[in-house]
Each structure stands twice: as C-alpha cells, then as structure tokens.
N, C-alpha and C positions, 0 to 999 in steps of 0.2 A: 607774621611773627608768632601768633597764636600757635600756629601747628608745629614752626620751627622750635620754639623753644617748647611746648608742649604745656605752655599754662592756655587760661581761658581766660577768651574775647574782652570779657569786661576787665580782666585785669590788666592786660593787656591796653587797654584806651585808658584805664588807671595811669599809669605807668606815664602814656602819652602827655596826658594833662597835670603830668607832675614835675615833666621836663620841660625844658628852649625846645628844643625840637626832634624831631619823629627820628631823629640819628641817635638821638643819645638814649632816645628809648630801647634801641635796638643795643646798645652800648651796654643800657643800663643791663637788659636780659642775658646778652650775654658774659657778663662779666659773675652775672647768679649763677649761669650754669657752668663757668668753668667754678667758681669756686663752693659750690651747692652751699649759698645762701640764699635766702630771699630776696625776690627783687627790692622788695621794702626797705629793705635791708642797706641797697645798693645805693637805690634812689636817697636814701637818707646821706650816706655818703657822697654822694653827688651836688647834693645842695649846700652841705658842709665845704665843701671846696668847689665851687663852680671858678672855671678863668685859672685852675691850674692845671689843669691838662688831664687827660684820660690814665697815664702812664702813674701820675699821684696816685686818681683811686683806686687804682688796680692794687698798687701797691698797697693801700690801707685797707684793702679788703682782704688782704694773705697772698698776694700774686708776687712771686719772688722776681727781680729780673733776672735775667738769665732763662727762665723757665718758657717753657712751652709757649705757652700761654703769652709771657710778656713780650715774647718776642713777636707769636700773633698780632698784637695788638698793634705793636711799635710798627710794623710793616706793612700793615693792611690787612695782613692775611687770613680774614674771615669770611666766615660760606655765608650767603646770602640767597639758599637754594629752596625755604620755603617748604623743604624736607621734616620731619621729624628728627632729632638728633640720633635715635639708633640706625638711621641708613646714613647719616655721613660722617659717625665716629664721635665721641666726645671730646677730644683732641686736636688742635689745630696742627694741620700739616706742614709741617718743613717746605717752604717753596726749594725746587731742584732748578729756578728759572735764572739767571743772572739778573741782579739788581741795578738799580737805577747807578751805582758808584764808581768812580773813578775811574779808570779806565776797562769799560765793562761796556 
C-alpha cells in the first residue's frame, strides 16, 4: 500500500492500527487519493461513521455519486497492483465487462 498510494511505511501501519481492518486501511488510502486529502483526514471520517457503509464516507469527503470515483467504489472496481499511482492512472476505469445484473 506504501508504494501504491505513495505515502511511507509507518504511516501506512498508522493508518492500519487506526482501523477494523487492513481493508478499510486500503479504503481509507484510497479514498485520500481520489479526493487529495489526508489520509488523517479520511480515517477521522471513518470512525465518525463506522456501520454506514463506504459509499457515506465517500460522500462526506466530496466524492459526488454519479462520479468516477463513486462508481469505483460502489462496484469494486479498484486496482490492487501495488504499482505507484502514475503507472496505473489516477482515475478509476469504467469496467467494458458485463456485470453481475439481471439478465447479463
């Protein structure tokens, strides 16, 4: 998560030990880098509503629905490559995949 989101190690296990668990750590990071706040920032938001869903904080941190981003979230659809973010784009990708609905 260090290299991915491009903060450092210790803030990173910060982060870790200030959430339920090592997903929403991941939750918490990228939810800073789509909306270039602090993770501090996030994670404060986080604990302020824990048990209402990811799709709330997004929200309370400027993540419009509709946008990019909300739709990322709402789908799944985040890279999990361990990459730095300037090789896999700051932007989450539109899946071109058929989803899980109705007759699909």
């Amino acid at each position: 998560m260090s290299t991915q989101f491009g903060v450092p190690e210790l803030q990173v296990r910060a982060v870790i030990g200030s959430v339920r668990e090592p997903a929403d750590a991941f939750m918490s990071l990228q939810l800073g880098q789509w909306t270039q706040k602090p993770v501090e920032q996030v994670v404060r938001v986080y604990q302020a509503n824990q048990g209402k869903g990811w799709g709330v904080i997004a929200k309370r941190m400027g993540i419009k629905p509709g946008s990019a981003e909300f739709h990322a979230l709402k789908s799944g659809n985040l890279t999990f490559s361990g990459h730095p973010v300037s090789e896999q784009g700051e932007r989450p990708v539109k899946s071109k995949g058929r989803g899980k609905g109705h007759n699909k």
